[in-house]
N, C-alpha and C positions, 0 to 999 in steps of 0.2 A: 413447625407450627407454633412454638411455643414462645422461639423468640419476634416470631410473626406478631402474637398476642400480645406479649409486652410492650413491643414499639406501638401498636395499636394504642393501647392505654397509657403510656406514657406520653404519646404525641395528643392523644384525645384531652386527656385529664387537664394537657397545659394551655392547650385550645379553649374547653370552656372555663377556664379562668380558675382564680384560687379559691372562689368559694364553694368551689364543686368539687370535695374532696373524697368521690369515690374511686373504686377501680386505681387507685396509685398501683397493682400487680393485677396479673387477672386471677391468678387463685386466689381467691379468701376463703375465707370460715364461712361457717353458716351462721354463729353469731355477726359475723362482721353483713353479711347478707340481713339479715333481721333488724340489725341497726339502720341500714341504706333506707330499708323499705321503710322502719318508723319515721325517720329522718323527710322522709319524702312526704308522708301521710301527714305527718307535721305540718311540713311548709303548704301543704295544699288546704289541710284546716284556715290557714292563714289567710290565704287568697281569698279575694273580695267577689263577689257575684258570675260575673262572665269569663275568667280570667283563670279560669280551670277546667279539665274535663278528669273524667273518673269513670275507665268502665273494664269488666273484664268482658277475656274474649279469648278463647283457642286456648285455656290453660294461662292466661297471662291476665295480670292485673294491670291495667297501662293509664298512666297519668302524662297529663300534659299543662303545662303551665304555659297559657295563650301567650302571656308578655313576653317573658324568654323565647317561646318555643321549644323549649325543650321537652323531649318526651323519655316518660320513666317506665320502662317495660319490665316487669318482674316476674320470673316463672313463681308458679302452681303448681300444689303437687298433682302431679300426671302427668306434667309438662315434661320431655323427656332430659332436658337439661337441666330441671330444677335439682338447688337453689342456682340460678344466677340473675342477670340485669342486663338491659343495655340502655343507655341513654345517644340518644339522639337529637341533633339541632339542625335546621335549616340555616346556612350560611350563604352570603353571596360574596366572591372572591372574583375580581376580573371582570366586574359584570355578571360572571355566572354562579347559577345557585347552586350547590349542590350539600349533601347532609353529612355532619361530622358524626362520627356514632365511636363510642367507646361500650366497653363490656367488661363482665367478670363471672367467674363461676366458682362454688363449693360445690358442685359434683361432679359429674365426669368431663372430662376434655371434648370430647369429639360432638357427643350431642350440642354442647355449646359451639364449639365452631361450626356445625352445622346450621345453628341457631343464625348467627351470626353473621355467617353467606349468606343466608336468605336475606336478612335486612339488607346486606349489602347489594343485593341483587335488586332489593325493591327501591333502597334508596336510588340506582343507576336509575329505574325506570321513571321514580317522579320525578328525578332530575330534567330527564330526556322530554317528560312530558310536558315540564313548564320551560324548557328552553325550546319548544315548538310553539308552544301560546305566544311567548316574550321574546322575540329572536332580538 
């Protein structure tokens, strides 16, 4: 699982480019967690009218920056993998769309891989759903 997780965020991290310097391992700290999250809360200050969303939901505080596409999912405590993150982006390769997602965690292993396959599960299904609309 663990060398599963690194090639995940290594192969993620170098995907959405150099200015996206989270998740380089997937264990961090919970200050390193704290910082992501300011970091993100930041750049979303920054954004201009339409070109952000901001909402929590299921234990997660999740931002989206419309330009990019990329989405910043950060546990809550209750959340049972909190502290971690995953970032996710819609990409199209070949023609086809599908979602690059990296992640990291400062607390337990498993509830975060659990975390984890679910998005990977949900990104297979919006994939599958916009390559039915768009064939």
């Amino acid at each position: 699982m663990r060398i599963l997780l690194l090639s995940l965020s290594v192969v993620a991290s170098l995907a959405f480019g150099q200015d996206l310097k989270f998740c380089q391992t997937p264990r961090i700290t919970e200050d390193q967690w704290r910082a992501y999250l300011a970091q993100v809360q930041a750049t979303m200050r920054e954004l201009k009218g339409d070109n952000k969303t901001i909402f929590v939901d299921e234990g997660m505080r999740v931002f989206r920056d419309d330009a990019t596409k990329i989405v910043y999912s950060f546990t809550q405590p209750g959340h049972a993998a909190h502290p971690a993150l995953i970032f996710r982006q819609p990409v199209v390769r070949d023609g086809k769309m599908f979602i690059r997602q990296t992640g990291c965690f400062a607390g337990k292993e498993e509830p975060f891989a659990d975390w984890f396959r679910a998005y990977e599960r949900l990104n297979k299904k919006i994939s599958e759903e916009i390559q039915k609309q768009d064939p």
